[in-house]
C-alpha positions, 0 to 999 in steps of 0.5 A: 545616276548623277555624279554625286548619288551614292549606291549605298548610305550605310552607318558603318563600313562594318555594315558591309559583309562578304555576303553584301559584297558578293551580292551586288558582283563585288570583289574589292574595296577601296576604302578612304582612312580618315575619318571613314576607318579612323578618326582625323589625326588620331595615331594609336592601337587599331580598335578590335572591331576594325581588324576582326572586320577587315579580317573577315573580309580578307577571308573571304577572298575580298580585296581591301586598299586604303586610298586616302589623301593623307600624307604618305606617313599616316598612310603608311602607318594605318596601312601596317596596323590595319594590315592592307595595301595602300597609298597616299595622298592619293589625289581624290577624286580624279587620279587615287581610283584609277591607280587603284584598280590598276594595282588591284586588276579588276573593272570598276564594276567589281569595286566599292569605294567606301568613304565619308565625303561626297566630293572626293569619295563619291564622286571620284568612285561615281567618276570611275563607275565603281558601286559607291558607299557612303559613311557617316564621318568619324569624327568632327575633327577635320581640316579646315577646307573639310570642314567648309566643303561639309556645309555644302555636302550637308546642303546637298544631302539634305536636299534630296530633291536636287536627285543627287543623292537619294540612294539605296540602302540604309538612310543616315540623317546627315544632322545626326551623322557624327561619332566620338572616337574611342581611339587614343591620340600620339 
C-alpha cells in the first residue's frame, strides 16, 4: 500500500459507525480537528449532530482522541466541548500517532486515523500502519502553507493512476469536496 493510499474515502466521519468499525477489527479513532470535525479558526456551540455521533460511538465501547497540530488552547477547547481526550500541536504526521496509541494501549491495526489531508493524516496513519480514512475538508478557510499543500494533495487525488490513492469505500470528486460551515465564529 503506498504511503499516501487511504483505506477509506468517506464524506463525512459521521459515515463511520460502530457497526463500520467493528467490521474491519477496529476499536479506536484517532481524529484530526480542523476542518475534519470542525471548521478552520471557528470557536462556537459544537453542532448537535457531532456530539449525538461521537455519543454513539463512545456507547459502543469505541475510543475517541483528537489528534491535531492546532494550538494546545484550540485543542483543549474542542477537547472539552466535544467531551474527548486529546492533544495538541501534535506533530503530524511523524510523532502525535505514536503518542496516541501509546495513551490509548492498543496496536495500530485496531485503530483509525480519520482526517482531511493526505501529507499529515494519511501518511502519518499509513506510517504507523493504522486503517486510514480520509474526509473531504470542512472548510476553505485554512492556513496559508494548507492551502499551498492542498493543489499538490489535489494534484495527487485526482491523479489515481500514480497508485496512490485509489482506495476502498466511497469515492469524493476532490473538485467538489468543499462544505460551508454552519458554526458561528468568536
Amino acid at each position: 500500500m503506498g504511503v499516501l493510499r487511504p483505506r477509506a474515502h468517506l464524506r463525512s466521519v459521521t459515515a463511520i459507525t460502530p457497526q463500520w468499525l467493528q467490521e474491519r477489527g477496529l476499536r479506536a479513532l484517532l481524529l484530526d480537528l480542523d476542518n475534519t470535525l470542525v471548521p478552520y479558526r471557528i470557536y462556537g456551540e459544537a453542532p448537535q449532530g457531532l456530539l449525538a455521533w461521537l455519543q454513539t460511538l463512545q456507547d459502543a465501547g469505541i475510543q475517541v482522541m483528537l489528534v491535531s497540530n492546532g494550538s494546545r488552547r484550540r485543542v483543549r477547547y474542542w477537547c472539552e466541548k466535544l467531551g474527548v481526550p486529546g492533544f495538541g500541536p501534535a506533530g503530524k504526521p511523524w510523532f502525535g500517532f505514536r503518542k496516541a496509541l501509546r495513551r490509548l494501549g492498543l496496536a495500530p491495526r485496531e485503530v483509525a486515523v480519520v482526517g482531511d489531508q493526505l501529507f499529515t493524516d494519511v501518511l502519518g496513519g499509513n506510517l504507523i500502519g493504522a486503517y486510514t480514512v480520509l474526509v473531504p475538508p470542512l472548510s476553505k478557510r485554512e492556513m496559508g502553507y494548507t492551502r499551498l499543500v492542498r493543489k499538490l494533495e489535489r494534484w495527487v487525488l485526482q491523479n489515481t493512476g500514480l497508485g496512490l490513492v485509489a482506495g476502498s469505500g466511497e469515492e469524493f470528486d476532490p473538485k467538489e469536496y468543499r462544505q460551508e460551515p454552519t458554526m458561528s465564529k468568536d
